[in-house]
N, C-alpha and C positions, 0 to 999 in steps of 0.2 A: 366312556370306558369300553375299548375292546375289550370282549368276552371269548375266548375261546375252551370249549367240553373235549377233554380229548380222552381216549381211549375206548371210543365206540366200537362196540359189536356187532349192534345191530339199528334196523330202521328204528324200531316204537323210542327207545333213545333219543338217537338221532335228533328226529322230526319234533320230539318234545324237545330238544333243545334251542329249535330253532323256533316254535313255538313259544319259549320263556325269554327269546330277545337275543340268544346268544349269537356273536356275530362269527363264528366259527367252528366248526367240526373237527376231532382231529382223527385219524387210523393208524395204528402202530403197524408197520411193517416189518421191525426188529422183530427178533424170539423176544418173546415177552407170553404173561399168560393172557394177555389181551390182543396179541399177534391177529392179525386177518389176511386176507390173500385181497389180490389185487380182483379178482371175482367177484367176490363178497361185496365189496365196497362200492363196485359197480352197481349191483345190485340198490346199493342202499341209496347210492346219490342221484338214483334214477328219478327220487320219487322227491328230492331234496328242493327247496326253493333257491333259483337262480342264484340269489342276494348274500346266499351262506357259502364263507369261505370254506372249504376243501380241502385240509391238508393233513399229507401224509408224512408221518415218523419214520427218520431209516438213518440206519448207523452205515459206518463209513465205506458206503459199497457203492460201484465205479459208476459214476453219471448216466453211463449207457443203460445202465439195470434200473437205477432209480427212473428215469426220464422213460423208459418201457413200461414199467410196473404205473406208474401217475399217467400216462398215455392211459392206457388199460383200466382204470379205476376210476377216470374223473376228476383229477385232482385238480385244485389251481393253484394249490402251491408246495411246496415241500420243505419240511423242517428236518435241518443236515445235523447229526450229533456227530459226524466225524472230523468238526469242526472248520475256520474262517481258510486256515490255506490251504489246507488237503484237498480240499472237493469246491472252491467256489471257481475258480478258471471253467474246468472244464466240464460241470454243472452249469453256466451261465449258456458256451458252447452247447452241447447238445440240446439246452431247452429252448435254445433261439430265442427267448427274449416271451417264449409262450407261459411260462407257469413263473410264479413267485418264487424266491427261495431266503427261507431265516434261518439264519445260523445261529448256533447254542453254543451260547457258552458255560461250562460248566462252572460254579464256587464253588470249591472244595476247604475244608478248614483252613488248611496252609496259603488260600489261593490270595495272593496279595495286587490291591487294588491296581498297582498301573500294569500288572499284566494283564489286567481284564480291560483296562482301559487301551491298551493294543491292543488288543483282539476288537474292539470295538473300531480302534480307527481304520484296523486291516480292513474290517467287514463294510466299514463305511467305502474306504477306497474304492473295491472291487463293485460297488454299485449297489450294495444295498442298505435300503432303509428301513430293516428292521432288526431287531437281534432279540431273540431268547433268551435270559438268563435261568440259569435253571443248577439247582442242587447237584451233588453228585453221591451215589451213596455206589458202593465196590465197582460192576459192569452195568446197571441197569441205568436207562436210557429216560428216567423220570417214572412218575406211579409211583414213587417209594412214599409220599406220602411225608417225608422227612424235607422240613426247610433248611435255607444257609441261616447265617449272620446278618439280620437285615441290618443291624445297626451297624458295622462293618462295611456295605455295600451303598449306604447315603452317598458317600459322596459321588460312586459312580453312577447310581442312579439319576444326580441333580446336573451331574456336566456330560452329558452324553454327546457326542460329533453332530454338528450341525445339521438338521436335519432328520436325524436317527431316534424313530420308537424303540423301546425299550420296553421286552413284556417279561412279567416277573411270575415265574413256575416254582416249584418243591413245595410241598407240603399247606398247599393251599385250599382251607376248609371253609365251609361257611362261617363260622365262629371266628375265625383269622382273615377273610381278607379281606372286610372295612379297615381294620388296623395295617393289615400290611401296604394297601394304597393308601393311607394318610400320612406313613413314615416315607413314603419311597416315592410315592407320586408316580406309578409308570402309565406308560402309553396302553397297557393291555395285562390282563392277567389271564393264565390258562392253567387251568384244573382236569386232574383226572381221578384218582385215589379217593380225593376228597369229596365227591357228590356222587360215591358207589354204595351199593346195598351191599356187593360183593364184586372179586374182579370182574368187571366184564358187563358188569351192570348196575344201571345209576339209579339211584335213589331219587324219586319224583320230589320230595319235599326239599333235599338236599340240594337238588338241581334249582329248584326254582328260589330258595335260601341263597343261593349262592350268586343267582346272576342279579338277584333284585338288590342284595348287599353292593354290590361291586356296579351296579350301575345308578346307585342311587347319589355315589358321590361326585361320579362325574359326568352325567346324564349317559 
């Protein structure tokens, strides 16, 4: 089971995350209260081990600015919330084929399954193989803390495009995500809300609860 900690601020974090097995870091670049600069994160991934993925959060701002700010930070991959056709062309373009890129799709109450199931084949098409599924709560870009309808979402979680991981976000705690990978069975889960002391900083027990839960089912 991929593991991704997202919402880091800082190294002691971080390093403990990759430390408790997580196999990925995330940075908010959005306004959020967890926002960091492409500076900061430099700083942080400096000291990071090779093996941990690097990726950075950013709402729908032009590939040249994402693809500068992940140049400038470290990154090795980037998580797009301005979704499958706005930004994967010319995101693909500018990163040359150098950094990852997983697009989000958001479930919202109304959101009905084969529109998520397009947006999964769009994302397939254009060449990638991975996709975020992730809650939607008003403008915020995840951290709310709040899940979708996993039961609702079976069935896109069990036919996904040939090929395509599928990692399951919103409101995932230690207490909830043995049960949410047993209903959904995804390729990866990513936390951020859920294993905080408070914004911006993770709870050691919570951290280490959460990735030993979510790797214990699927090695």
């Amino acid at each position: 089971m991929w593991v991704k900690i997202c919402g880091n601020t800082n190294l002691e974090d971080a390093l403990l995350a990759a430390e408790l097995g997580a196999d990925a870091v995330g940075f908010v670049f959005a306004p959020s209260v967890r926002q960091v600069t492409a500076a900061q994160v430099a700083q942080i991934v400096a000291h990071l081990p090779d093996s941990l993925e690097r990726v950075g959060v950013f709402p729908a701002w032009s590939a040249e600015k994402i693809r500068d700010i992940a140049r400038e930070a470290g990154l090795t991959a980037v998580q797009l919330h301005g979704g499958v056709d706005q930004q994967m062309p010319s995101v693909r373009q500018a990163f040359e084929g150098l950094l990852q890129a997983i697009p989000v799709l958001h479930w919202e109450a109304e959101t009905e399954e084969a529109s998520v199931m397009d947006q999964m084949n769009s994302a397939a098409a254009a060449g990638n193989n991975r996709v975020l599924i992730d809650s939607k709560v008003g403008s915020a870009l995840g951290g709310t803390g709040v899940s979708f309808d996993w039961h609702a979402a079976r069935n896109v979680f069990a036919s996904p495009p040939t090929g395509m991981k599928l990692i399951l976000a919103g409101g995932l705690k230690p207490e909830t995500v043995a049960d949410a990978i047993r209903k959904l069975q995804p390729w990866g889960v990513d936390v951020s809300s859920g294993v905080e002391a408070h914004a911006g900083r993770k709870d050691p027990e919570k951290l280490a609860q959460f990735i030993q839960r979510a790797k214990a089912l699927h090695g």
